[in-house]
Structure formats: structure tokens, C-alpha cells
mmCIF file of the N, C-alpha and C atoms, coordinates in Angstrom:
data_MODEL
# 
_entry.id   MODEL 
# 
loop_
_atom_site.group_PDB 
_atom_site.id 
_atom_site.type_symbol 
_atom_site.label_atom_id 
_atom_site.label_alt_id 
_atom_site.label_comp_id 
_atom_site.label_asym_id 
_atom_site.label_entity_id 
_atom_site.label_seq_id 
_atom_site.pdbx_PDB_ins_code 
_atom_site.Cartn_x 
_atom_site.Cartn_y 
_atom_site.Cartn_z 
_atom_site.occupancy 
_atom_site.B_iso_or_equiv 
_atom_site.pdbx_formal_charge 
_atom_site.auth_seq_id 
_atom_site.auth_comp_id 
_atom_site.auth_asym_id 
_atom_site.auth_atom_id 
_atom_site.pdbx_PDB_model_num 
ATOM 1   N N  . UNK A 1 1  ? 5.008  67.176  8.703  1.00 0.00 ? 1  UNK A N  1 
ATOM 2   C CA . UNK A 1 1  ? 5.036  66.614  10.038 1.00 0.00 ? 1  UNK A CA 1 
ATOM 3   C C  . UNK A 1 1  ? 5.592  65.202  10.002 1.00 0.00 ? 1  UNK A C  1 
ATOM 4   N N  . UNK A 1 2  ? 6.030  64.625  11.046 1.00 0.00 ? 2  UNK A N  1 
ATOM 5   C CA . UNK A 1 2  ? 6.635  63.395  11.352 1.00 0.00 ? 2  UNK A CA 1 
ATOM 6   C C  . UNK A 1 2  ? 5.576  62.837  11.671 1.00 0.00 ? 2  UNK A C  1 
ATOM 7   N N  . UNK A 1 3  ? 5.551  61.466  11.139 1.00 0.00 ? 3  UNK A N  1 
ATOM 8   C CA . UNK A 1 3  ? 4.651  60.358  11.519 1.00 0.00 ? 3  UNK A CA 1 
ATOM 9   C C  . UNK A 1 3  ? 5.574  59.727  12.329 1.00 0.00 ? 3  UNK A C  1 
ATOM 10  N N  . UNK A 1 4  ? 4.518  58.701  13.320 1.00 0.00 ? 4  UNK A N  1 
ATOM 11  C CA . UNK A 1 4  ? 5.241  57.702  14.253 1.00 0.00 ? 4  UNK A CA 1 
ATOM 12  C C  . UNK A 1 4  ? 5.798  56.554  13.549 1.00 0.00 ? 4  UNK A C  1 
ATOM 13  N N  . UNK A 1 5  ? 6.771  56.134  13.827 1.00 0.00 ? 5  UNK A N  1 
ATOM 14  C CA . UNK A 1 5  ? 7.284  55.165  13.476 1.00 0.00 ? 5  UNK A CA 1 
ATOM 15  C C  . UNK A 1 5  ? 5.928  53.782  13.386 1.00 0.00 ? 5  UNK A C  1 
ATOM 16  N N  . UNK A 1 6  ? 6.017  53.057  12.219 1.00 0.00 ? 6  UNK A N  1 
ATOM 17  C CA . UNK A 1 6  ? 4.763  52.084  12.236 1.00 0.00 ? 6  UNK A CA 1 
ATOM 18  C C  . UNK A 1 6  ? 5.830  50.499  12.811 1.00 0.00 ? 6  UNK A C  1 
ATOM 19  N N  . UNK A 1 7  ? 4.981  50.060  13.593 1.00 0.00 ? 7  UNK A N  1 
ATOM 20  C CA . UNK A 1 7  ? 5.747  48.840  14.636 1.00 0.00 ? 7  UNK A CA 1 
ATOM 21  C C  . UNK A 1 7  ? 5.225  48.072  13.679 1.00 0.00 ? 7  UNK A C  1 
ATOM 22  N N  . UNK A 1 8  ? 5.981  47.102  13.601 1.00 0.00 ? 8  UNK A N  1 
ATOM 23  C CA . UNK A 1 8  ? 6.535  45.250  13.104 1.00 0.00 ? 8  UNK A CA 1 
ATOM 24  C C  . UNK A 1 8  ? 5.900  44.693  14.297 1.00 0.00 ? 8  UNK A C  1 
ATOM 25  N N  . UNK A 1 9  ? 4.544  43.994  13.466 1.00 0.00 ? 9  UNK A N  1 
ATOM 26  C CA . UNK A 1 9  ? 3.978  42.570  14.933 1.00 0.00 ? 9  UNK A CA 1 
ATOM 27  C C  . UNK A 1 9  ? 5.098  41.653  14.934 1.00 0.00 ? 9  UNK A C  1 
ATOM 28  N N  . UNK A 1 10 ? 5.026  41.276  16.427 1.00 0.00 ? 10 UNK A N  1 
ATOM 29  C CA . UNK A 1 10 ? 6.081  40.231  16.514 1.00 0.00 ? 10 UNK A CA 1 
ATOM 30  C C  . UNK A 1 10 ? 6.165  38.872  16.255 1.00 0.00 ? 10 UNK A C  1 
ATOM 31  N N  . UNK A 1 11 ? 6.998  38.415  15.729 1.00 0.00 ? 11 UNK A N  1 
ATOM 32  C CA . UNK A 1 11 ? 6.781  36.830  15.660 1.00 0.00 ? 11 UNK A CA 1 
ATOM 33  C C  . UNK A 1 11 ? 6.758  36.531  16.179 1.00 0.00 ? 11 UNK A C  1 
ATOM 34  N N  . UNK A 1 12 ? 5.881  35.359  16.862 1.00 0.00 ? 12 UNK A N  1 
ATOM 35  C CA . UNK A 1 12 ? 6.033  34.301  17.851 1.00 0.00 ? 12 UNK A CA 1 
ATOM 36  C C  . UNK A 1 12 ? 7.055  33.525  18.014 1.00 0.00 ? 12 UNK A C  1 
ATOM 37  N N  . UNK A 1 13 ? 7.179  32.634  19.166 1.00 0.00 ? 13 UNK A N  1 
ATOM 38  C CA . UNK A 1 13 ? 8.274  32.291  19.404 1.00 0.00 ? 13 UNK A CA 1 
ATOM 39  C C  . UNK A 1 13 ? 8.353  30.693  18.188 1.00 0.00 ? 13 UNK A C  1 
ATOM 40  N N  . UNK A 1 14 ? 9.240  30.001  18.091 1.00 0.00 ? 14 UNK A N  1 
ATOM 41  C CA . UNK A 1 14 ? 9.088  28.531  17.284 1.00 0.00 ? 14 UNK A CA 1 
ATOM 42  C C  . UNK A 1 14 ? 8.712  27.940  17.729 1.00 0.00 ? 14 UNK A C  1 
ATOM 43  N N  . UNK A 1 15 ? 7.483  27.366  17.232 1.00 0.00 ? 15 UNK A N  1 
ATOM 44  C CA . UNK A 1 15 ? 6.625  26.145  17.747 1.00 0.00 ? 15 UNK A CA 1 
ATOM 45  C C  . UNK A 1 15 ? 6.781  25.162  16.723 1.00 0.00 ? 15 UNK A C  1 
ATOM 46  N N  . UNK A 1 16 ? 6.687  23.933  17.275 1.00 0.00 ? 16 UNK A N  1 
ATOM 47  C CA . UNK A 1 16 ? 6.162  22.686  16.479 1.00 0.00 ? 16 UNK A CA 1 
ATOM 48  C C  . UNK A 1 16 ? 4.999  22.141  16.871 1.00 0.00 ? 16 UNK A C  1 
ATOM 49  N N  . UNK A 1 17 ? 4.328  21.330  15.819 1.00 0.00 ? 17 UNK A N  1 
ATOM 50  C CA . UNK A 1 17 ? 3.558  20.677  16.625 1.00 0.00 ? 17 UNK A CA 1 
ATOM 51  C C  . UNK A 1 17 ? 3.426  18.957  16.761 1.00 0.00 ? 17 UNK A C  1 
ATOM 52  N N  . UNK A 1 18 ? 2.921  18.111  17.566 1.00 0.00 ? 18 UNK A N  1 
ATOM 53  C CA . UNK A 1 18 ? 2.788  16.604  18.286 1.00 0.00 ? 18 UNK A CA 1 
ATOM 54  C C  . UNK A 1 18 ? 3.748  16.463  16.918 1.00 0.00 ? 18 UNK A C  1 
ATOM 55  N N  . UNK A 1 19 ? 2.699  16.015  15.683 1.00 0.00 ? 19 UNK A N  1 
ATOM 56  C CA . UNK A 1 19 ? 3.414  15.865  14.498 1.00 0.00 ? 19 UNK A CA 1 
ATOM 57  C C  . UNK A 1 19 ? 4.548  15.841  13.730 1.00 0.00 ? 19 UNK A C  1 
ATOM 58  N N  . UNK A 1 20 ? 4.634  17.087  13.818 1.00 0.00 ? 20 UNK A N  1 
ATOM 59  C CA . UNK A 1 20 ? 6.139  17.285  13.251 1.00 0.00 ? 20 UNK A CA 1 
ATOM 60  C C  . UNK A 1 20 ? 7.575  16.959  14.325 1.00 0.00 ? 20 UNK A C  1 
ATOM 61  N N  . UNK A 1 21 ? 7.022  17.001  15.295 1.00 0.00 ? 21 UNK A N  1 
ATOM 62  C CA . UNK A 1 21 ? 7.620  16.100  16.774 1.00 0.00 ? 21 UNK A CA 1 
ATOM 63  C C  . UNK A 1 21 ? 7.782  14.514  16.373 1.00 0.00 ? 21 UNK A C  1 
ATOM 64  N N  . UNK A 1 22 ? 7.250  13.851  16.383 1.00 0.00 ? 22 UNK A N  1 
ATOM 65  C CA . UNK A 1 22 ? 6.787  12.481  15.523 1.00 0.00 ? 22 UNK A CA 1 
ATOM 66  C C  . UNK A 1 22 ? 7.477  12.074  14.122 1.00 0.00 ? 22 UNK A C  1 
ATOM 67  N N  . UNK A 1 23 ? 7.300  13.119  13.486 1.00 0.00 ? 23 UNK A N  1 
ATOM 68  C CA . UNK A 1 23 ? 8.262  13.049  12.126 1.00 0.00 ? 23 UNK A CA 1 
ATOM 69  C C  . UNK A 1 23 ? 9.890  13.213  12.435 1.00 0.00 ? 23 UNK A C  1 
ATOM 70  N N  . UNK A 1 24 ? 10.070 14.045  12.622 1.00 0.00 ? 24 UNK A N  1 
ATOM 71  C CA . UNK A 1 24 ? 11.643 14.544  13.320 1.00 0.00 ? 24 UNK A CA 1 
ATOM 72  C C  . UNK A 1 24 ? 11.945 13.503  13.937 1.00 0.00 ? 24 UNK A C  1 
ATOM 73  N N  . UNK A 1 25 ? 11.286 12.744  14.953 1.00 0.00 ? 25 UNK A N  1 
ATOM 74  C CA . UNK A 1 25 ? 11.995 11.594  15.846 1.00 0.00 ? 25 UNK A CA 1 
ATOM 75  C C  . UNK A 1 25 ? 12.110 10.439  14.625 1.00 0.00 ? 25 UNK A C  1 
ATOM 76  N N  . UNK A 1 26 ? 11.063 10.362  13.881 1.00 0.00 ? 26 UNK A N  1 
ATOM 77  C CA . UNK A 1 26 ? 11.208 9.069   12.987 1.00 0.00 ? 26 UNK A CA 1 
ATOM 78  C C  . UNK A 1 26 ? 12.502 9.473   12.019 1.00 0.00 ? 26 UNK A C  1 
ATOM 79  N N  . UNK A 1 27 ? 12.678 10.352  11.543 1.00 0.00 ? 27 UNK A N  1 
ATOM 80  C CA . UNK A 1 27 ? 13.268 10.102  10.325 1.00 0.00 ? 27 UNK A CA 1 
ATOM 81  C C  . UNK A 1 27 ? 14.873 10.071  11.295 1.00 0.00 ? 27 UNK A C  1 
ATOM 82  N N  . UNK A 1 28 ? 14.923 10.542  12.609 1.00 0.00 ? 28 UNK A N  1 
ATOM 83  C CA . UNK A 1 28 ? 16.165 10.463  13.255 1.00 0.00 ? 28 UNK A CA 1 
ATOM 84  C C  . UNK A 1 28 ? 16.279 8.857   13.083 1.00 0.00 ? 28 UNK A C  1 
ATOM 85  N N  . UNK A 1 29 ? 15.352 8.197   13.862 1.00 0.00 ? 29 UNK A N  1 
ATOM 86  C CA . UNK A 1 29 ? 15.583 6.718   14.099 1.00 0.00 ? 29 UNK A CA 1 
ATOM 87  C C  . UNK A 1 29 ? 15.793 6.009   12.639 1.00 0.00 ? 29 UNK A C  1 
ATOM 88  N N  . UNK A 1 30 ? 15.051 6.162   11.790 1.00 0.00 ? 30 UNK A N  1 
ATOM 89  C CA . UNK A 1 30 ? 15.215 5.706   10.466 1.00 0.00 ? 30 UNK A CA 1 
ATOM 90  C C  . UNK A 1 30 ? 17.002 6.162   10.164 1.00 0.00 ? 30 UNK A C  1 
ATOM 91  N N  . UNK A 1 31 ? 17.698 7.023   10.153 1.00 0.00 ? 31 UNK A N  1 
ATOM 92  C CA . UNK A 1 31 ? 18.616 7.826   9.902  1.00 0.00 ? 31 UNK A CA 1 
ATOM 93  C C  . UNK A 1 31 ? 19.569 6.494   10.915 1.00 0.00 ? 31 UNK A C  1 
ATOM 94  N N  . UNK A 1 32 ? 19.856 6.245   12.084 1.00 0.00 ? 32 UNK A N  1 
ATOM 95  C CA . UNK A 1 32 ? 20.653 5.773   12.957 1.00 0.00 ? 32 UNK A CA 1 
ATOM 96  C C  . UNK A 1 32 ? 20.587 4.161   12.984 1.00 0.00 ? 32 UNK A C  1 
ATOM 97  N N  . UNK A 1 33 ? 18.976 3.571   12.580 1.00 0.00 ? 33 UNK A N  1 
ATOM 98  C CA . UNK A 1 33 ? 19.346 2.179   12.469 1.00 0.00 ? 33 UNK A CA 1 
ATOM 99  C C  . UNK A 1 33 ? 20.379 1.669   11.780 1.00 0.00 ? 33 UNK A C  1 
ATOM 100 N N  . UNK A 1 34 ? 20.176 2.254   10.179 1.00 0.00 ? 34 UNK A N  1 
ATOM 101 C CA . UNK A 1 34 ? 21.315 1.659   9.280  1.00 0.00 ? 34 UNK A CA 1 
ATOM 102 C C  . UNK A 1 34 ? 23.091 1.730   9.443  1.00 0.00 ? 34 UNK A C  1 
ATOM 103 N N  . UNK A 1 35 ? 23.164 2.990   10.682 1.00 0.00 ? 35 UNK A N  1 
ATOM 104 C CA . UNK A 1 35 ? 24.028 3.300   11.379 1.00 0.00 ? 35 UNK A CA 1 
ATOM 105 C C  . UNK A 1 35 ? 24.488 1.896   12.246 1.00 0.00 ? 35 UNK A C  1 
ATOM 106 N N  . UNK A 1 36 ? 23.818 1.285   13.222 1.00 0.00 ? 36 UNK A N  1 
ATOM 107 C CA . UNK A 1 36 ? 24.212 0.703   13.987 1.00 0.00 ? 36 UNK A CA 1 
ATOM 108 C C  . UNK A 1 36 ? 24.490 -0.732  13.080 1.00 0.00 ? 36 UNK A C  1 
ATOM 109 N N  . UNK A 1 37 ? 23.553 -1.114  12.741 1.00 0.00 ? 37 UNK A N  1 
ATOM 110 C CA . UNK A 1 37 ? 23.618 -2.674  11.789 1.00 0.00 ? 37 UNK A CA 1 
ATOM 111 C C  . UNK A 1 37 ? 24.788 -2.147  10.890 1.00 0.00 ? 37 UNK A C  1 
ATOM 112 N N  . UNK A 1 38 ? 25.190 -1.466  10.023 1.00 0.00 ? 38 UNK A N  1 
ATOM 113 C CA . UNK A 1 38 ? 26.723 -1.175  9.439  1.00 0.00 ? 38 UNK A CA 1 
ATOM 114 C C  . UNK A 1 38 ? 27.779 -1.569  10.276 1.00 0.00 ? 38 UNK A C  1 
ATOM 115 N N  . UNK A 1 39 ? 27.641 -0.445  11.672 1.00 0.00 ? 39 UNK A N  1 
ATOM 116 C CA . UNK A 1 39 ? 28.792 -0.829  12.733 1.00 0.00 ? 39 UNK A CA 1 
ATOM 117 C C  . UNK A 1 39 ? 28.912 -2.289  13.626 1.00 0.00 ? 39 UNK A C  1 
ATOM 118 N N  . UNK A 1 40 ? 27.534 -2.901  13.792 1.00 0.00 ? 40 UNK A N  1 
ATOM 119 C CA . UNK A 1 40 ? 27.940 -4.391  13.731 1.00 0.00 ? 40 UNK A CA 1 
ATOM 120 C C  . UNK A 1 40 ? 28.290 -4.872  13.276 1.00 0.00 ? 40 UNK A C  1 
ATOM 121 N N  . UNK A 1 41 ? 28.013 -4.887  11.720 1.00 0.00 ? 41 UNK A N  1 
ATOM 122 C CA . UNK A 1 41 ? 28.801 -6.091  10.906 1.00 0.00 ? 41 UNK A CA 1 
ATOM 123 C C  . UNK A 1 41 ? 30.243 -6.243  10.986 1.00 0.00 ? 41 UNK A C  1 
ATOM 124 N N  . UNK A 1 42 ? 30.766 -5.782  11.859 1.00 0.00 ? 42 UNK A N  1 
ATOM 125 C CA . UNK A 1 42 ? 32.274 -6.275  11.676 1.00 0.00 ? 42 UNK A CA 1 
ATOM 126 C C  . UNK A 1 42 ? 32.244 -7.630  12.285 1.00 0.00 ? 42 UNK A C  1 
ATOM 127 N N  . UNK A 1 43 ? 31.026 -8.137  13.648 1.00 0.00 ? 43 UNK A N  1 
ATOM 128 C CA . UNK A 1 43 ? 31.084 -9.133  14.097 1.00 0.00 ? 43 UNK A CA 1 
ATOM 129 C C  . UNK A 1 43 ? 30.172 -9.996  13.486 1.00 0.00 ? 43 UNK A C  1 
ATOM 130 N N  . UNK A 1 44 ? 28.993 -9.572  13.038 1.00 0.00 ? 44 UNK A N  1 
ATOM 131 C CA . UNK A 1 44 ? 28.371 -10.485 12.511 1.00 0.00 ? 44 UNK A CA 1 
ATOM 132 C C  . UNK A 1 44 ? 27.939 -9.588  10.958 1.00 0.00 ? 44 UNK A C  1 
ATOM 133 N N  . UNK A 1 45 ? 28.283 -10.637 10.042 1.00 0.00 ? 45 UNK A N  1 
ATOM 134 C CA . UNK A 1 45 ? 28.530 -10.213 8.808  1.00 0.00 ? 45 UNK A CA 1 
ATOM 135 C C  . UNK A 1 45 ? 26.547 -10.316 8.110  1.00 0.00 ? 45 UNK A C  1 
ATOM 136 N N  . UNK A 1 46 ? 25.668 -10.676 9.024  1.00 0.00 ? 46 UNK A N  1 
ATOM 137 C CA . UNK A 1 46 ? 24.924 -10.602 8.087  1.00 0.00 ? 46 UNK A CA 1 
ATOM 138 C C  . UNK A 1 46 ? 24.146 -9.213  8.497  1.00 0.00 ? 46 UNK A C  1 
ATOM 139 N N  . UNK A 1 47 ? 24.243 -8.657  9.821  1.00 0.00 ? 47 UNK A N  1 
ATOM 140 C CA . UNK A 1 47 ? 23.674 -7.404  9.908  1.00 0.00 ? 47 UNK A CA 1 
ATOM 141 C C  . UNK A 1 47 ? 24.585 -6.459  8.932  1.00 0.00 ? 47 UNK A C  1 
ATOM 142 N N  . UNK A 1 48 ? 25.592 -6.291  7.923  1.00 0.00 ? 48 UNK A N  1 
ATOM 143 C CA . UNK A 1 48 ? 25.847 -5.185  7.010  1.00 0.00 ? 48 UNK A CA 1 
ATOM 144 C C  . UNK A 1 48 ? 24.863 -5.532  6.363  1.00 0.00 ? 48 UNK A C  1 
ATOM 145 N N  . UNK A 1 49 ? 24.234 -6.920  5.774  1.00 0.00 ? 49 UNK A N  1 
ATOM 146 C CA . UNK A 1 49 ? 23.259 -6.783  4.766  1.00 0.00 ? 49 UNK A CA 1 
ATOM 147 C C  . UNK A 1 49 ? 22.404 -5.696  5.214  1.00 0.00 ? 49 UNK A C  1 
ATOM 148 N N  . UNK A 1 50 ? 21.821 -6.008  6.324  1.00 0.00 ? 50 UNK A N  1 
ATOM 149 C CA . UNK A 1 50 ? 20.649 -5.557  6.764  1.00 0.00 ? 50 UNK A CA 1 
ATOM 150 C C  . UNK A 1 50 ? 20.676 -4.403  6.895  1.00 0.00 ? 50 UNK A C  1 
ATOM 151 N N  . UNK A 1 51 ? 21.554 -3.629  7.559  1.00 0.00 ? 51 UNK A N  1 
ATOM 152 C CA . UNK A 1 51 ? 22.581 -2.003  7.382  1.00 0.00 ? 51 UNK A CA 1 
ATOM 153 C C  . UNK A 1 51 ? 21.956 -1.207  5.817  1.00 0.00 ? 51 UNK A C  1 
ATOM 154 N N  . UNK A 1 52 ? 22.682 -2.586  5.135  1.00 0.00 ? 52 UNK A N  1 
ATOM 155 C CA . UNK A 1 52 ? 22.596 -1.960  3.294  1.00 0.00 ? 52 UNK A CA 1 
ATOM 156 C C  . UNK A 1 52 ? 21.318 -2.001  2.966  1.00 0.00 ? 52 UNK A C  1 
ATOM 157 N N  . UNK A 1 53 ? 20.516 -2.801  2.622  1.00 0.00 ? 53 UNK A N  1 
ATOM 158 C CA . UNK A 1 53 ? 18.932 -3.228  2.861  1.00 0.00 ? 53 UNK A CA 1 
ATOM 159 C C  . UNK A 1 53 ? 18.042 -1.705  3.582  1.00 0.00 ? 53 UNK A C  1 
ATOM 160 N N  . UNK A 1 54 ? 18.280 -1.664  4.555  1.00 0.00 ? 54 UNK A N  1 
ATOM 161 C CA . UNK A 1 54 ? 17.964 -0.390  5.452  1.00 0.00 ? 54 UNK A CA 1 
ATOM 162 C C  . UNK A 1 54 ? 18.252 0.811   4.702  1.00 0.00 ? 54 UNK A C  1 
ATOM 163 N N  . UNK A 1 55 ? 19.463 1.128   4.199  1.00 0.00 ? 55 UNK A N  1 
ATOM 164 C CA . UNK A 1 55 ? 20.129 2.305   4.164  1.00 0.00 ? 55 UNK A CA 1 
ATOM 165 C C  . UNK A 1 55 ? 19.223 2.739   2.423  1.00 0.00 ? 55 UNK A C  1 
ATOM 166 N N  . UNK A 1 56 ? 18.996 1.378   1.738  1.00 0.00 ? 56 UNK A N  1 
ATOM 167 C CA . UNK A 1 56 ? 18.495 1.392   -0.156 1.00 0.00 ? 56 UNK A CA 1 
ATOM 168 C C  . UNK A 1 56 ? 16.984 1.443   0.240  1.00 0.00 ? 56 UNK A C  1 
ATOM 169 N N  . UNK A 1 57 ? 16.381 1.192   1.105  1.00 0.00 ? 57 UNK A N  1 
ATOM 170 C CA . UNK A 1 57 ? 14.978 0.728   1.024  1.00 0.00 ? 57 UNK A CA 1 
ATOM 171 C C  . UNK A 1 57 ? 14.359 1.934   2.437  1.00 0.00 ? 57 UNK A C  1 
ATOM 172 N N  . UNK A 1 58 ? 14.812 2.337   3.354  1.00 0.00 ? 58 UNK A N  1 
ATOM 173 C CA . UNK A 1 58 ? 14.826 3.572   3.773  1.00 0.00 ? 58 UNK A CA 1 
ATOM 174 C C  . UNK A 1 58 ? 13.807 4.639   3.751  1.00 0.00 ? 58 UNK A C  1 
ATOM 175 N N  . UNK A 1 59 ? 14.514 5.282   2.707  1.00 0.00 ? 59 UNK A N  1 
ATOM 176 C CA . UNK A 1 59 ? 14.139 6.776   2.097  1.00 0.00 ? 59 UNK A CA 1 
ATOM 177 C C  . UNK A 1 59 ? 12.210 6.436   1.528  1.00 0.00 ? 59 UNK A C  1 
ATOM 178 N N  . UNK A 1 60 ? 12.390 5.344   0.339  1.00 0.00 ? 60 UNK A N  1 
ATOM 179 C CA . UNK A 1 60 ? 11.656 4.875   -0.064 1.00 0.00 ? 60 UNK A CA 1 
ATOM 180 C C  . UNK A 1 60 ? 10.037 4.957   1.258  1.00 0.00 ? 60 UNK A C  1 
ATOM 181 N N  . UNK A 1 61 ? 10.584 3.626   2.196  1.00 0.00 ? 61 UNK A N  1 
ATOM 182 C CA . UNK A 1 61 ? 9.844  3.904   3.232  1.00 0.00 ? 61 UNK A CA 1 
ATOM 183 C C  . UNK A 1 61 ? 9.245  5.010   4.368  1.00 0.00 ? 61 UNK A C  1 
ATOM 184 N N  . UNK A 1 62 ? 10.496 5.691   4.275  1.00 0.00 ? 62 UNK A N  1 
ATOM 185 C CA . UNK A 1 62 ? 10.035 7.180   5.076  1.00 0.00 ? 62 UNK A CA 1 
ATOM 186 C C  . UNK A 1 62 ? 8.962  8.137   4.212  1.00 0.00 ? 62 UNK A C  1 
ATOM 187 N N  . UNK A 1 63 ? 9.042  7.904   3.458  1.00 0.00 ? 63 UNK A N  1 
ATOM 188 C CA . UNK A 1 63 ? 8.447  8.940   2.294  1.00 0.00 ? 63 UNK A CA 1 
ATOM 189 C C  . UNK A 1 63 ? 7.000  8.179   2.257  1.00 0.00 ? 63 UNK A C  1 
ATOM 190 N N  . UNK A 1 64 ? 6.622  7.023   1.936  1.00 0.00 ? 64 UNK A N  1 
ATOM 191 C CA . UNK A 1 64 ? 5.443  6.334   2.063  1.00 0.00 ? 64 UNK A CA 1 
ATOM 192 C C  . UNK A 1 64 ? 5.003  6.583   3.338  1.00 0.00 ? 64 UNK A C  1 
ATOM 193 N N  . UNK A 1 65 ? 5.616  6.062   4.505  1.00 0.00 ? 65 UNK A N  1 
ATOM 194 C CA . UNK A 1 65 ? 4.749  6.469   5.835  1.00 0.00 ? 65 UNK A CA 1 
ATOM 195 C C  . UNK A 1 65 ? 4.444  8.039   6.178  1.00 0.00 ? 65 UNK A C  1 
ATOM 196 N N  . UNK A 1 66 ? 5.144  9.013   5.850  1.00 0.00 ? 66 UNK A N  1 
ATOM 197 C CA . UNK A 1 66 ? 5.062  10.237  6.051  1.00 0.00 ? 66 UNK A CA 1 
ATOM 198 C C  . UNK A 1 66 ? 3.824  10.777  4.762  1.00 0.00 ? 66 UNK A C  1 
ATOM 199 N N  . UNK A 1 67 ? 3.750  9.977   4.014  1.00 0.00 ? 67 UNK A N  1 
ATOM 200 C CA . UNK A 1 67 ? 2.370  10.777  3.329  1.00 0.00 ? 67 UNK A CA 1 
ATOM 201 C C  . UNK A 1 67 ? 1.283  10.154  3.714  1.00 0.00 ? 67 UNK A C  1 
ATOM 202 N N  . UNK A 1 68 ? 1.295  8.819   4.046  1.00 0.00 ? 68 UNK A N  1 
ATOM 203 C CA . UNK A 1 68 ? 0.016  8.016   4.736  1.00 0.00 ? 68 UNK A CA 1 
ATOM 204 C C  . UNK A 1 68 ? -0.520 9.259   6.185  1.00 0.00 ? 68 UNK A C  1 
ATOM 205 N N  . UNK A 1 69 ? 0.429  9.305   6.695  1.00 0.00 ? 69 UNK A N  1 
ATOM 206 C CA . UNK A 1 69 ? 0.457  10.175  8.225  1.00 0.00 ? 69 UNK A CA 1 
ATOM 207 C C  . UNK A 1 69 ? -0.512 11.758  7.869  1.00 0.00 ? 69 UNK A C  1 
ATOM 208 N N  . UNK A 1 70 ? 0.638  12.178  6.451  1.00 0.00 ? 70 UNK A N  1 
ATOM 209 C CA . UNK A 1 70 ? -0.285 13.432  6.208  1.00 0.00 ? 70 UNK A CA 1 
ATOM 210 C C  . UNK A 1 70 ? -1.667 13.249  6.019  1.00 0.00 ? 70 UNK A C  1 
ATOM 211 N N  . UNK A 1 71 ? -1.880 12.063  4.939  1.00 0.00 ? 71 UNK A N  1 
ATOM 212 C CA . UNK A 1 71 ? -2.742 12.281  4.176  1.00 0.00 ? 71 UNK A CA 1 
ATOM 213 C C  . UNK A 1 71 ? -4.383 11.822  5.522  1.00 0.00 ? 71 UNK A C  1 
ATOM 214 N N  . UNK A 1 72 ? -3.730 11.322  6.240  1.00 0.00 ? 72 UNK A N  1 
ATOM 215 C CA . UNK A 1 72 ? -4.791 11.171  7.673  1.00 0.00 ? 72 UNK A CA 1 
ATOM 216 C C  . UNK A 1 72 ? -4.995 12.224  8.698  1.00 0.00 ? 72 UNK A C  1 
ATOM 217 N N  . UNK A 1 73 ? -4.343 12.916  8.478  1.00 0.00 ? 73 UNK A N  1 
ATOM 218 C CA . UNK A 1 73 ? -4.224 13.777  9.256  1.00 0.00 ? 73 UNK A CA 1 
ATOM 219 C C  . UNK A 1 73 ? -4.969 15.004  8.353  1.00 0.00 ? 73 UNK A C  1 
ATOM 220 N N  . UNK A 1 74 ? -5.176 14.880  7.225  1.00 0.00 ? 74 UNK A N  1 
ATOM 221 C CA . UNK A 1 74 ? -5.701 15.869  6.148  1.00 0.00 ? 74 UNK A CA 1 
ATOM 222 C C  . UNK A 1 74 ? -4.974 17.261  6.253  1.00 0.00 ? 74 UNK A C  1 
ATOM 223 N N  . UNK A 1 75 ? -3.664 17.099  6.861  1.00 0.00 ? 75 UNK A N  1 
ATOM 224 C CA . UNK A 1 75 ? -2.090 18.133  6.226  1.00 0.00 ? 75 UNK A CA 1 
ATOM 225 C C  . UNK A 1 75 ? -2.069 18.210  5.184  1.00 0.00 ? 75 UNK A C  1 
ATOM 226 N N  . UNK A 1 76 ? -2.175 17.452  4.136  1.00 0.00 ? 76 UNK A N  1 
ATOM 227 C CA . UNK A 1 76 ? -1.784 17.669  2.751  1.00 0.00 ? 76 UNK A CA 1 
ATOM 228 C C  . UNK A 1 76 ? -2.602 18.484  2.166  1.00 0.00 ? 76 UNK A C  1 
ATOM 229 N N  . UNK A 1 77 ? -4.206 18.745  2.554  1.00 0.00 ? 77 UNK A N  1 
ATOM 230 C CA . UNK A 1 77 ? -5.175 19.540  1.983  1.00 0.00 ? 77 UNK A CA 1 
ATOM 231 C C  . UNK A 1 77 ? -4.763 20.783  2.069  1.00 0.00 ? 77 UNK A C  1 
ATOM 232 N N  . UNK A 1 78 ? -3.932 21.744  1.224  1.00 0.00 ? 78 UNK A N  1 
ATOM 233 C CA . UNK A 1 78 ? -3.668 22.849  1.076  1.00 0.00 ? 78 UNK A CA 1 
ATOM 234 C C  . UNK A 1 78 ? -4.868 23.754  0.832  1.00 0.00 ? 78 UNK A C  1 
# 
């Protein structure tokens, strides 16, 4: 005899949540400052420092605030 076909639950649709909303916007803004202070310095030469400064010291910083965030949020507790 034929059995019924067995149905696939559906995935939900993509959610995020507050958080990862929060993260995504930061690492955009982090991502675009060093953007703009680069494209100034053609007029004022000391925002490239600050551009470069931004662009080396950055990553560093995103990565520190984003585990402080987890680690308060008790996300990291797998």
C-alpha cells in the first residue's frame, strides 16, 4: 500500500531580534565612519589620520563591544 506523503514543517519566516538589529546598525556605522574621515581628508589633512586610526583600531573595538553586549545579555551562554 501507499503511504501519504509525510509533510516538511514549515520554516518560519526571518526574524531578527532588537539585538542583532543593534549589532547590524553598529558594525554598519563603524564600517562608514572611516569612510567619511578618508573622504575628507582631501580638505583637511588631519581627518585621514583619524580615517586611518578608525579603520586599524576599529575591528579591534567592534569585537570588544560586541562581546561585552553578549556577555550581558548572557547570549554567549551556549
Amino acid at each position: 500500500m501507499n503511504q501519504p506523503p509525510v509533510k516538511q514543517p514549515k520554516r518560519p519566516a526571518f526574524q531578527f531580534s532588537l539585538l542583532g538589529l543593534m549589532v547590524v546598525m553598529f558594525v554598519v556605522a563603524a564600517a562608514a565612519a572611516p569612510g567619511y574621515y578618508m573622504l575628507r581628508g582631501q580638505t583637511l589633512p588631519q581627518s585621514r589620520l583619524v580615517g586611518m586610526l578608525m579603520v586599524l583600531a576599529g575591528p579591534l573595538l567592534l569585537m570588544t563591544l560586541i562581546s561585552v553586549v553578549l556577555s550581558l545579555t548572557h547570549r554567549g551562554q551556549r
